[in-house]
C-alpha positions in Angstrom: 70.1 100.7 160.5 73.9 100.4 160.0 75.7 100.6 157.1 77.1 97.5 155.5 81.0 97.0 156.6 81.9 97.1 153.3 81.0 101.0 152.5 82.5 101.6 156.3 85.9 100.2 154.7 85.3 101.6 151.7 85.1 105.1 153.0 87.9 105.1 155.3 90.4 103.6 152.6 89.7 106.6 150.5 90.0 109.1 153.1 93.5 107.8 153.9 94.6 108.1 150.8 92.6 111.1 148.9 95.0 113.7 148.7 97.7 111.5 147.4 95.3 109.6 145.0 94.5 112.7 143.9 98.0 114.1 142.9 98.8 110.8 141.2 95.5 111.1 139.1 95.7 114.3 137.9 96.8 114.4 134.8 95.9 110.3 134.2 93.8 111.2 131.4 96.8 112.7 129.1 97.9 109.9 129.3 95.1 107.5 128.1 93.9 108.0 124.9 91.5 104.7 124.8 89.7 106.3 128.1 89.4 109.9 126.6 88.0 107.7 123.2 85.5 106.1 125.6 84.5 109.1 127.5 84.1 110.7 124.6 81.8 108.1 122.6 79.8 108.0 125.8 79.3 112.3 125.7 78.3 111.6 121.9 75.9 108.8 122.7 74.7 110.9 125.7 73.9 114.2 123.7 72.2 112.0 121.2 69.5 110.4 123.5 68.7 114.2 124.9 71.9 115.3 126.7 70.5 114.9 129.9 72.3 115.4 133.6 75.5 112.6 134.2 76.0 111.3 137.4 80.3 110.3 137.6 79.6 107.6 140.6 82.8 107.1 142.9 84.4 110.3 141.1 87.0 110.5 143.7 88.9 113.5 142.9 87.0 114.9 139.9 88.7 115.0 137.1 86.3 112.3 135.2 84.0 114.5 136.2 85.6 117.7 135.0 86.6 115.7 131.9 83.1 114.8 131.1 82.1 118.7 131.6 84.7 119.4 129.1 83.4 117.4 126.7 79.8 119.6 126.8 77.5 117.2 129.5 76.2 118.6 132.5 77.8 116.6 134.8 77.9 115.7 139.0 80.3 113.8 140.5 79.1 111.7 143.9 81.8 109.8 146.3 81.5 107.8 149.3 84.7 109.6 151.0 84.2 113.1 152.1 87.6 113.8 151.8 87.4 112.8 148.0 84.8 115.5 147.7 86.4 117.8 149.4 89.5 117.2 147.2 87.2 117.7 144.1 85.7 120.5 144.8 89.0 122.9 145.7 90.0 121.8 142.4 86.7 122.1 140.3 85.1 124.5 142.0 82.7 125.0 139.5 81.3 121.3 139.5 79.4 120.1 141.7 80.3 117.1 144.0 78.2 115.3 146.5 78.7 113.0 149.7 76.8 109.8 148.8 76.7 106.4 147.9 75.6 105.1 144.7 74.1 102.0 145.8 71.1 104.5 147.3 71.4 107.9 144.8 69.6 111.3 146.0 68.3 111.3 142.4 64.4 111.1 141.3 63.6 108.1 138.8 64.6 108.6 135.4 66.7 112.0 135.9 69.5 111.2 134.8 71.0 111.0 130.8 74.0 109.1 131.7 76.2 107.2 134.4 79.9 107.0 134.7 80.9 104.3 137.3 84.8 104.4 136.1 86.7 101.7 138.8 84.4 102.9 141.3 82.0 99.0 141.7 84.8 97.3 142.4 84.5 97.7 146.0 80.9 96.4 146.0 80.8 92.7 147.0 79.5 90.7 143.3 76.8 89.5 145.7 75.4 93.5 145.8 75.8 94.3 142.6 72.7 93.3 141.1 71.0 95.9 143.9 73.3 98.3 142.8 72.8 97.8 138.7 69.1 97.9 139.6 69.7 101.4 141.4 71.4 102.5 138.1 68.4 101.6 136.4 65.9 103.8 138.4 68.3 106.7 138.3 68.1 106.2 134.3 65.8 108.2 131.5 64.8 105.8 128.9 67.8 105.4 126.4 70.1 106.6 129.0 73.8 105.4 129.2 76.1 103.8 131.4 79.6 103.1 131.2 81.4 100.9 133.7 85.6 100.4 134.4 86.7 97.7 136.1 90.0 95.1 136.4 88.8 91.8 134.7 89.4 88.6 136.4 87.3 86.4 139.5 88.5 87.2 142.6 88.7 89.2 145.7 91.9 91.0 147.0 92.2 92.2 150.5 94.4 95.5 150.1 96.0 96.8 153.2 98.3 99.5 151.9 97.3 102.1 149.0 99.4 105.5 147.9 101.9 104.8 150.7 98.8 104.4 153.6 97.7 101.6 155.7 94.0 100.7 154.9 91.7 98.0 154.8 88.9 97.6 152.7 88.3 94.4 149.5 88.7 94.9 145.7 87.1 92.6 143.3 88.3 91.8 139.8 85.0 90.8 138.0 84.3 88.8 135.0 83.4 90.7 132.3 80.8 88.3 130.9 79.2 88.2 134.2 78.9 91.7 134.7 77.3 92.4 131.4 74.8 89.8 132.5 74.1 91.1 135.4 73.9 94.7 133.4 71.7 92.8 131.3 69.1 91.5 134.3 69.1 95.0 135.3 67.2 95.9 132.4 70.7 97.7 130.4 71.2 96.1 127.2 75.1 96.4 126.1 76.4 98.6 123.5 79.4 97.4 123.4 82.5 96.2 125.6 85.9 96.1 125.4 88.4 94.3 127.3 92.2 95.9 126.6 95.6 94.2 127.9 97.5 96.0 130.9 99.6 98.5 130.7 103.0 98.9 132.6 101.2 99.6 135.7 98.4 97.4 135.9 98.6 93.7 136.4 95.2 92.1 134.8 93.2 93.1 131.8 91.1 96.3 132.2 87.2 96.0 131.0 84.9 98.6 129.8 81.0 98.3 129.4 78.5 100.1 127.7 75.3 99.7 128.2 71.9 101.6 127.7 68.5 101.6 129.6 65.1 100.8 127.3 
């Protein structure tokens, strides 16, 4: 069976642009303190539910990832673009980083303590994503954590140039509300959520979930 378009587009966008993503992104997290706060929550929350393996889902060039490590979780990064993994692991070698897509995880039911998806649905058409919340679900131990990134807003943007390449692939901004429903459905009850103005860079409101599985 082919692969959905989307995830074809997906992939090769981020393999145009990894090594450039990558340079821009590497020191990102110096610079946000409410995403460190976050992450950091999240580790706490993790370690208290039985500190079990995190899964950073779209980790691009690792340094969520490594972050989370930092903070004391065993943690994996998985990416759709090989050249995103590649990237990740010359520069953590000691993580680990697999090719996959999170939509279908090489995990066993309930293995994981936590989920990181951190800007990384907003490639998935709003139509998928109750698949792909479902997927996080399986992937979950009871009282297991997810935390989700995302631009809020309700539409989708064709992007055709990213970090100075030509690519083609759709980004959705996604209602907050919606999502958390959706979360909800799932079987993930929220934690909380917070939805922060932009910054100089960004154009929309950025929104952050937390949510937990029964």
């Amino acid at each position: 069976m082919s692969e959905p378009n989307y995830l074809t587009e997906t992939r090769a966008g981020y393999d145009a642009v990894a090594v450039e993503y990558a340079e821009r992104l590497r020191d990102a997290l110096d610079r946000q303190p409410l995403t460190r706060a976050l992450l950091t929550a999240f580790a706490e929350l993790v370690r208290a539910a039985g500190g079990g393996p995190v899964a950073d889902l779209g980790c691009g060039p690792g340094h969520v990832t490594a972050y989370l490590r930092d903070l004391g979780l065993t943690a994996a990064g998985v990416d759709l673009s090989p050249s995103m993994v590649e990237v990740a692991r010359r520069a953590y070698p000691g993580l680990r980083f697999d090719e996959g897509s999170m939509s279908a995880l090489d995990r066993a039911d309930g293995e994981l303590g936590g989920i990181v998806a951190w800007y990384s649905i907003i490639h998935t058409p709003p139509e998928r994503l109750p698949a792909l919340f479902a997927e996080f679900h399986r992937v979950l131990a009871p009282g297991g954590h997810v935390l989700l990134a995302f631009q809020a807003g309700d539409e989708r943007l064709r992007v055709e140039r990213a970090y100075g390449q030509a690519v083609s692939l759709d980004a959705y901004r996604l209602p907050p509300d919606r999502v958390a429903d959706l979360l909800s459905q799932a079987g993930l009850v929220m934690v909380a959520r917070l939805v922060r103005e932009p910054d100089e860079t960004e154009k929309v409101p950025q929104a952050h979930l937390l949510a937990r599985r029964l």
